[in-house]
N, C-alpha and C positions, 0 to 999 in steps of 0.2 A: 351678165355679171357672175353668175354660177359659175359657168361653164369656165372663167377669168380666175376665178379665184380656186377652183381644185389643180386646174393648168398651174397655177404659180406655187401653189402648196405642196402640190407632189414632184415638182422641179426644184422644192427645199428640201424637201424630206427625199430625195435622191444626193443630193448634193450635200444634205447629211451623213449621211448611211457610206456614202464613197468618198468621204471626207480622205482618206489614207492615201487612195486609188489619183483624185484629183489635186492633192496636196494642199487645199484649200478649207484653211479652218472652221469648222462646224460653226463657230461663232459669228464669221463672217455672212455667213449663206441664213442663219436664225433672224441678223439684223437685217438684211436686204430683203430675207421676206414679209417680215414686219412691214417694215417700211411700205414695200410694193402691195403689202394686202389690205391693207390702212387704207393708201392710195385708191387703190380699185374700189374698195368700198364706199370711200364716200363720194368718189367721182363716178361711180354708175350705178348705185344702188338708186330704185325709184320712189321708196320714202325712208329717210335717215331716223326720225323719231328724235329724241335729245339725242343728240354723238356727242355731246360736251361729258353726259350722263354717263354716257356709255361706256367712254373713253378715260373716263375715272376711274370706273366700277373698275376697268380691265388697270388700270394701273397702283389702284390700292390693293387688287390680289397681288399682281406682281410682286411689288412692293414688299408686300409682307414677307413673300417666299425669300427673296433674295434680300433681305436686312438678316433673316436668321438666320441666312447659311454662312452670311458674312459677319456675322457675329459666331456662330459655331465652327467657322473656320481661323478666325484668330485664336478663340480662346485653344484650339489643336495644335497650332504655331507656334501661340507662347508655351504650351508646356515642353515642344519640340525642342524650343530653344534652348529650356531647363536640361535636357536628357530625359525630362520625367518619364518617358515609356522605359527606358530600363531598369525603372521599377518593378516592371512586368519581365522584361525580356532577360535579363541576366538570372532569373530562376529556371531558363530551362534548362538542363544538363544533361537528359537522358542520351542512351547512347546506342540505342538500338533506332533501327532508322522506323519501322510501322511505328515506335511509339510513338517517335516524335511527330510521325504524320498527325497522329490523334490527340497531341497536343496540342501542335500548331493548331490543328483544325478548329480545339473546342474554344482554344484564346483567341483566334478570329472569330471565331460564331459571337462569342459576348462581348466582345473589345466591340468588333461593330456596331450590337445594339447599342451601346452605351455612344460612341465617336458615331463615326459614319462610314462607309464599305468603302468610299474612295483611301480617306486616309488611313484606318486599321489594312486595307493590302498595304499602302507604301510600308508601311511600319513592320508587318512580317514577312513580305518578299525581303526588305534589304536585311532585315535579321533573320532569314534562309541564309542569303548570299555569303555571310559570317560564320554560319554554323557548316555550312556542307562543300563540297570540293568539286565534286562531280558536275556539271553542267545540267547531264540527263536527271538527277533526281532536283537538283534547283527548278528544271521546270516543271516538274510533278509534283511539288510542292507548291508551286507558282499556280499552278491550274486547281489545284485543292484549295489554298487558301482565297480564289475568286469565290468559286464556289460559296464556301465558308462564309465567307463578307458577304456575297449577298444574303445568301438564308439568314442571318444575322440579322442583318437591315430592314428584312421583311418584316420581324412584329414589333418591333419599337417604334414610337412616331417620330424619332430624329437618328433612328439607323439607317433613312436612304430617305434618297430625295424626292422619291414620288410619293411614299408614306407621308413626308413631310406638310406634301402638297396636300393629302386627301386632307391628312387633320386638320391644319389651316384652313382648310376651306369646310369643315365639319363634316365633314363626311365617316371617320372615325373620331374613337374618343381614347385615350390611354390604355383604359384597362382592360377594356374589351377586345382591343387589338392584340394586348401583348397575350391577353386569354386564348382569345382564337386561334392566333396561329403562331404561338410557340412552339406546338406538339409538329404542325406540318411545317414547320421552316429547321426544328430536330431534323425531322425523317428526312428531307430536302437534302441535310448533311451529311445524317449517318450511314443511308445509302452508297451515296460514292466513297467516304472517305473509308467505308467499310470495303468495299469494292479495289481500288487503288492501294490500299494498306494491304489487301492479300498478294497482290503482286512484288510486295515488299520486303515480304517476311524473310527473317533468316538473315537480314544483313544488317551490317553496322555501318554508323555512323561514322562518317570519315570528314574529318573537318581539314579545313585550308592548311596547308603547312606552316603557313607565316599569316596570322593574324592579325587584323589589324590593332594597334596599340590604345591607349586608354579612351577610352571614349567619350569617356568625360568632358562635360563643357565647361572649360577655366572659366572659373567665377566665380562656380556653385558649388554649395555643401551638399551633402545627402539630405540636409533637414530640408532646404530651398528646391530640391529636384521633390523629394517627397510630398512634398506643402505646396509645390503649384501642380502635380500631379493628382494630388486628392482633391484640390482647389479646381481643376479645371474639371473634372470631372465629376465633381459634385455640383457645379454650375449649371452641368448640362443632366445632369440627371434631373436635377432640380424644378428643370424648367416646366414638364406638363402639370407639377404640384402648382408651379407660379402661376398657371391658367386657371386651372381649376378653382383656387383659394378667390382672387379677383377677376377672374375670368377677362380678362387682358390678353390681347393677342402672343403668342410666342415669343413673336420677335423683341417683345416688350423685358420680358423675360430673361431672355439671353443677351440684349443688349444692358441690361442692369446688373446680371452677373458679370458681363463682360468688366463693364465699368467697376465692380470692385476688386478683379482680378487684377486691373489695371493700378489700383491704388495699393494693392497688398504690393505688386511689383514693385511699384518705386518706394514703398517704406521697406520692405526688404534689403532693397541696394542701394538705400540712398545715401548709405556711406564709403563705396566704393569708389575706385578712380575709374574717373572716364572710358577708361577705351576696354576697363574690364565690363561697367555696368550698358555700352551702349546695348549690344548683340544681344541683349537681355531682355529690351524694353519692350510694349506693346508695339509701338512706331514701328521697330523694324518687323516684327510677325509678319505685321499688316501689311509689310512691304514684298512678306511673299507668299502672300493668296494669287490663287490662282483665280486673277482676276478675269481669265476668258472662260472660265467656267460660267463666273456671275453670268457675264454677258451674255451666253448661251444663254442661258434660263429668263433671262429678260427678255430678247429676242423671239423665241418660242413660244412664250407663256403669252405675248403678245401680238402674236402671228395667227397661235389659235384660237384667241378671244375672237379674231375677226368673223371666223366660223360658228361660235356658238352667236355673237348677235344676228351672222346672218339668216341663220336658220337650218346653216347645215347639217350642224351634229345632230340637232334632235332627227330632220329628218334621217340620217345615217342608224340614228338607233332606229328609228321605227323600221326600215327595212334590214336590218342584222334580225331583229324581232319578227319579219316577215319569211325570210329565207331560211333563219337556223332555228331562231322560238326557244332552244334553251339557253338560258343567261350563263351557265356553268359553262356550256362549249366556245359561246361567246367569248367570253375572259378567257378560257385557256386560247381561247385563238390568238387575242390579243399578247397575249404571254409569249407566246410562241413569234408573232410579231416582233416582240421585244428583243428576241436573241437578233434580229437582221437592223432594224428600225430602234433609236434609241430611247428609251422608256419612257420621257420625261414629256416627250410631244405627243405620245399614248396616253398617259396617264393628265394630262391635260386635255387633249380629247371626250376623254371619257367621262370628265367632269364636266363637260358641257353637253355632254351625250341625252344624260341623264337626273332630272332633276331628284333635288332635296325630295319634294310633294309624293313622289312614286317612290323610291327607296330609300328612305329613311336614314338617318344617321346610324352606322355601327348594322344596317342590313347586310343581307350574305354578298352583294352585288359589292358593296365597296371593300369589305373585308377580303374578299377571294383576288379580288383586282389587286390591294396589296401585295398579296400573295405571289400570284401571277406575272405580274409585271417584275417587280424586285428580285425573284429568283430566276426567271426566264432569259434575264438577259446572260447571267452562266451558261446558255448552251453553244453558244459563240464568242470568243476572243474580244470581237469588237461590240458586244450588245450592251456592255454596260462600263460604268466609267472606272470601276476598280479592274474588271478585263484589260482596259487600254491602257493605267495607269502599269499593273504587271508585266504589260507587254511589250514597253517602254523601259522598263527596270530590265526584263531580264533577255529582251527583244526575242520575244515567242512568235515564232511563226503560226502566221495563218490556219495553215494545212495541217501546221502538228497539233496544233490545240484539238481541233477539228478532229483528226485521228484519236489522240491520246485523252482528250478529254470530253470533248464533248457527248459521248453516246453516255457516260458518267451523270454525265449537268442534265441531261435530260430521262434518263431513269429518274435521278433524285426531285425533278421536277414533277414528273408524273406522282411517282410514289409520294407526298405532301399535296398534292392535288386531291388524290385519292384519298389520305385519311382527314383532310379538309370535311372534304365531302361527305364522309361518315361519320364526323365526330355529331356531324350536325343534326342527325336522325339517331342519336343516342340521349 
């Protein structure tokens, strides 16, 4: 049955990873592994113990993970819908091109923590596309603001998705997270964006000849783009205070902000004509989430539950703990994993790897794995979901990334590793 179930796990986790190469949605290949690992399990495994039990446990984490992102990703949609981010984005003006690198850069670093690294890239790649003319500096900018999004994602517990997952599942706690590795997900940034900005200097900013016309979504006022833009993102700020105070799951949280977002929207425009107020509403947000994303993370998350019941990851830890013995080289392994391998079935792994009992909530093991994982996937194009979302926007080749960015994403990922690792013997 081992030997059955790593055989179908690393034929997912291949047919992840070449997702591009094989044309076959990562999502597709997450659900067929499920499926086929479920299967193997309880048709050869030679004692099941409760699988009713089991098969719960693994479906109330799931669960949780994917009701918050599905709630954290409407409430992104509806403010989309308002224009709210050009709340943010029509104050940048500068007009020197390194500034602007270092602006973009420090508005994706925080926009991320606050939203999430997939939708803060959509949001300043296509407000690059706007500001600059040049192709060569939209992808320099493209590769910078990946960067950015993740280091960003790293110390918040709803800036990226496998953060999301440790906290949910207790392994981090808010403030401890955004403590620890605020300073190393900085350096993660100002390394390259310091590094790329010197190759910049001296030139200006050359914008499209013919820009595009009002941006604005017929409907709304400034007060209505402003008021669901401070609204949606005071929802989601809000939400580890929502844990904290009644200690209620997340998703409990952002599905009750969601719901008042929802009610402020239709007393906002519920005296509007029809076909101004539809394009406005929750309904259609909902209508474009990136529903194969969910799917991915439900797939996944329930592919490598099969391995934590059956006994593998622990054993997988005990021999990473026999071969390498230090947990620091470990997790950068893993990290570095992440730039090839997609973060979210690592960072699932590794929660099964190792128990609550041995490292402790808010220890160095899951705070560094944060770390690790969430910016790691910067050092390849394809390792992480704001890389692919960019790469898609601005259709980034492979090889160029690879050349032009990456040896960048991986300084910066060393450099935050390293003063990770120091702040902690201070």
């Amino acid at each position: 049955m081992v030997m059955a179930l790593v055989l179908v796990f690393v034929a997912v986790y291949a047919a992840i990873a070449l997702e591009h190469s094989l044309k076959v949605n990562k999502s597709a290949s997450a659900l067929i592994g499920a499926g086929l690992l479920w299967s193997i399990y309880v048709l050869m495994a030679p004692v099941l113990g409760d699988l009713s039990a089991q098969l719960g446990e693994s479906l109330v984490a799931t669960a949780q993970v994917v009701f918050f992102l599905l709630g954290a990703m409407a409430i992104v949609e509806l403010v989309d819908a308002h224009d709210g981010f050009a709340v943010i984005t029509s104050r940048i003006r500068t007009k020197n091109l390194a500034a602007l690198l270092w602006v973009a850069g420090f508005v994706t670093f925080f926009l991320s923590a606050i939203l999430d690294n997939l939708t803060t890239t959509i949001v300043m790649v296509s407000l690059m596309r706007k500001l600059l003319a040049h192709r060569e500096d939209r992808l320099l900018f493209a590769g910078m603001i990946v960067i950015a999004a993740n280091a960003g994602g790293a110390w918040t517990p709803i800036g990226d998705v496998t953060t999301t997952m440790l906290w949910i599942s207790g392994r981090i706690t808010t403030v401890e997270i955004m403590r620890g590795l605020f300073l190393p997900s900085l350096i993660n940034l100002l390394v390259p964006l310091a590094a790329i900005s010197w190759t910049l200097r001296g030139r200006r900013v050359e914008a499209p000849k013919r820009l595009a016309g009002n941006s604005r979504v017929p409907g709304t006022s400034l007060f209505e783009r402003n008021a669901m833009f401070c609204g949606g993102l005071g929802v989601l700020v809000s939400v580890p205070a929502f844990k904290s105070v009644t200690n209620l799951p997340p998703f409990m949280g952002v599905l009750f902000g969601l719901g008042l977002l929802w009610l402020a929207g239709d007393i906002m425009h519920r005296d509007k004509p029809e076909e101004l107020r539809e394009h406005l509403t929750l309904t259609r947000a909902l209508s474009r989430i990136d529903i194969s994303s969910l799917t991915f993370f439900i797939g996944i998350l329930l592919a490598v539950a099969v391995l934590e019941h059956s006994g593998l990851l622990v054993a997988l830890a005990r021999w990473l703990d026999a071969v390498i013995g230090r947990q620091s080289v470990i997790v950068m392994v893993v990290g570095l994993c992440s730039a090839i391998i997609d973060n979210v079935p690592l960072v699932a792994a590794s929660i099964g790897m190792y128990e609550l009992a041995d490292h402790p909530t808010d220890s160095f093991l899951w705070e560094f794995l944060a770390y690790c994982a969430g910016t790691g996937g910067s050092i390849l194009i394809i390792g992480s979901a704001a890389g692919v979302a960019a790469m898609g926007l601005e259709r980034i080749d492979f090889m160029w990334y690879l050349r032009r960015i990456s040896g960048y994403a991986l300084l910066g990922y060393f450099a935050g590793a390293v003063v990770y690792i120091l702040s902690l013997r201070l």
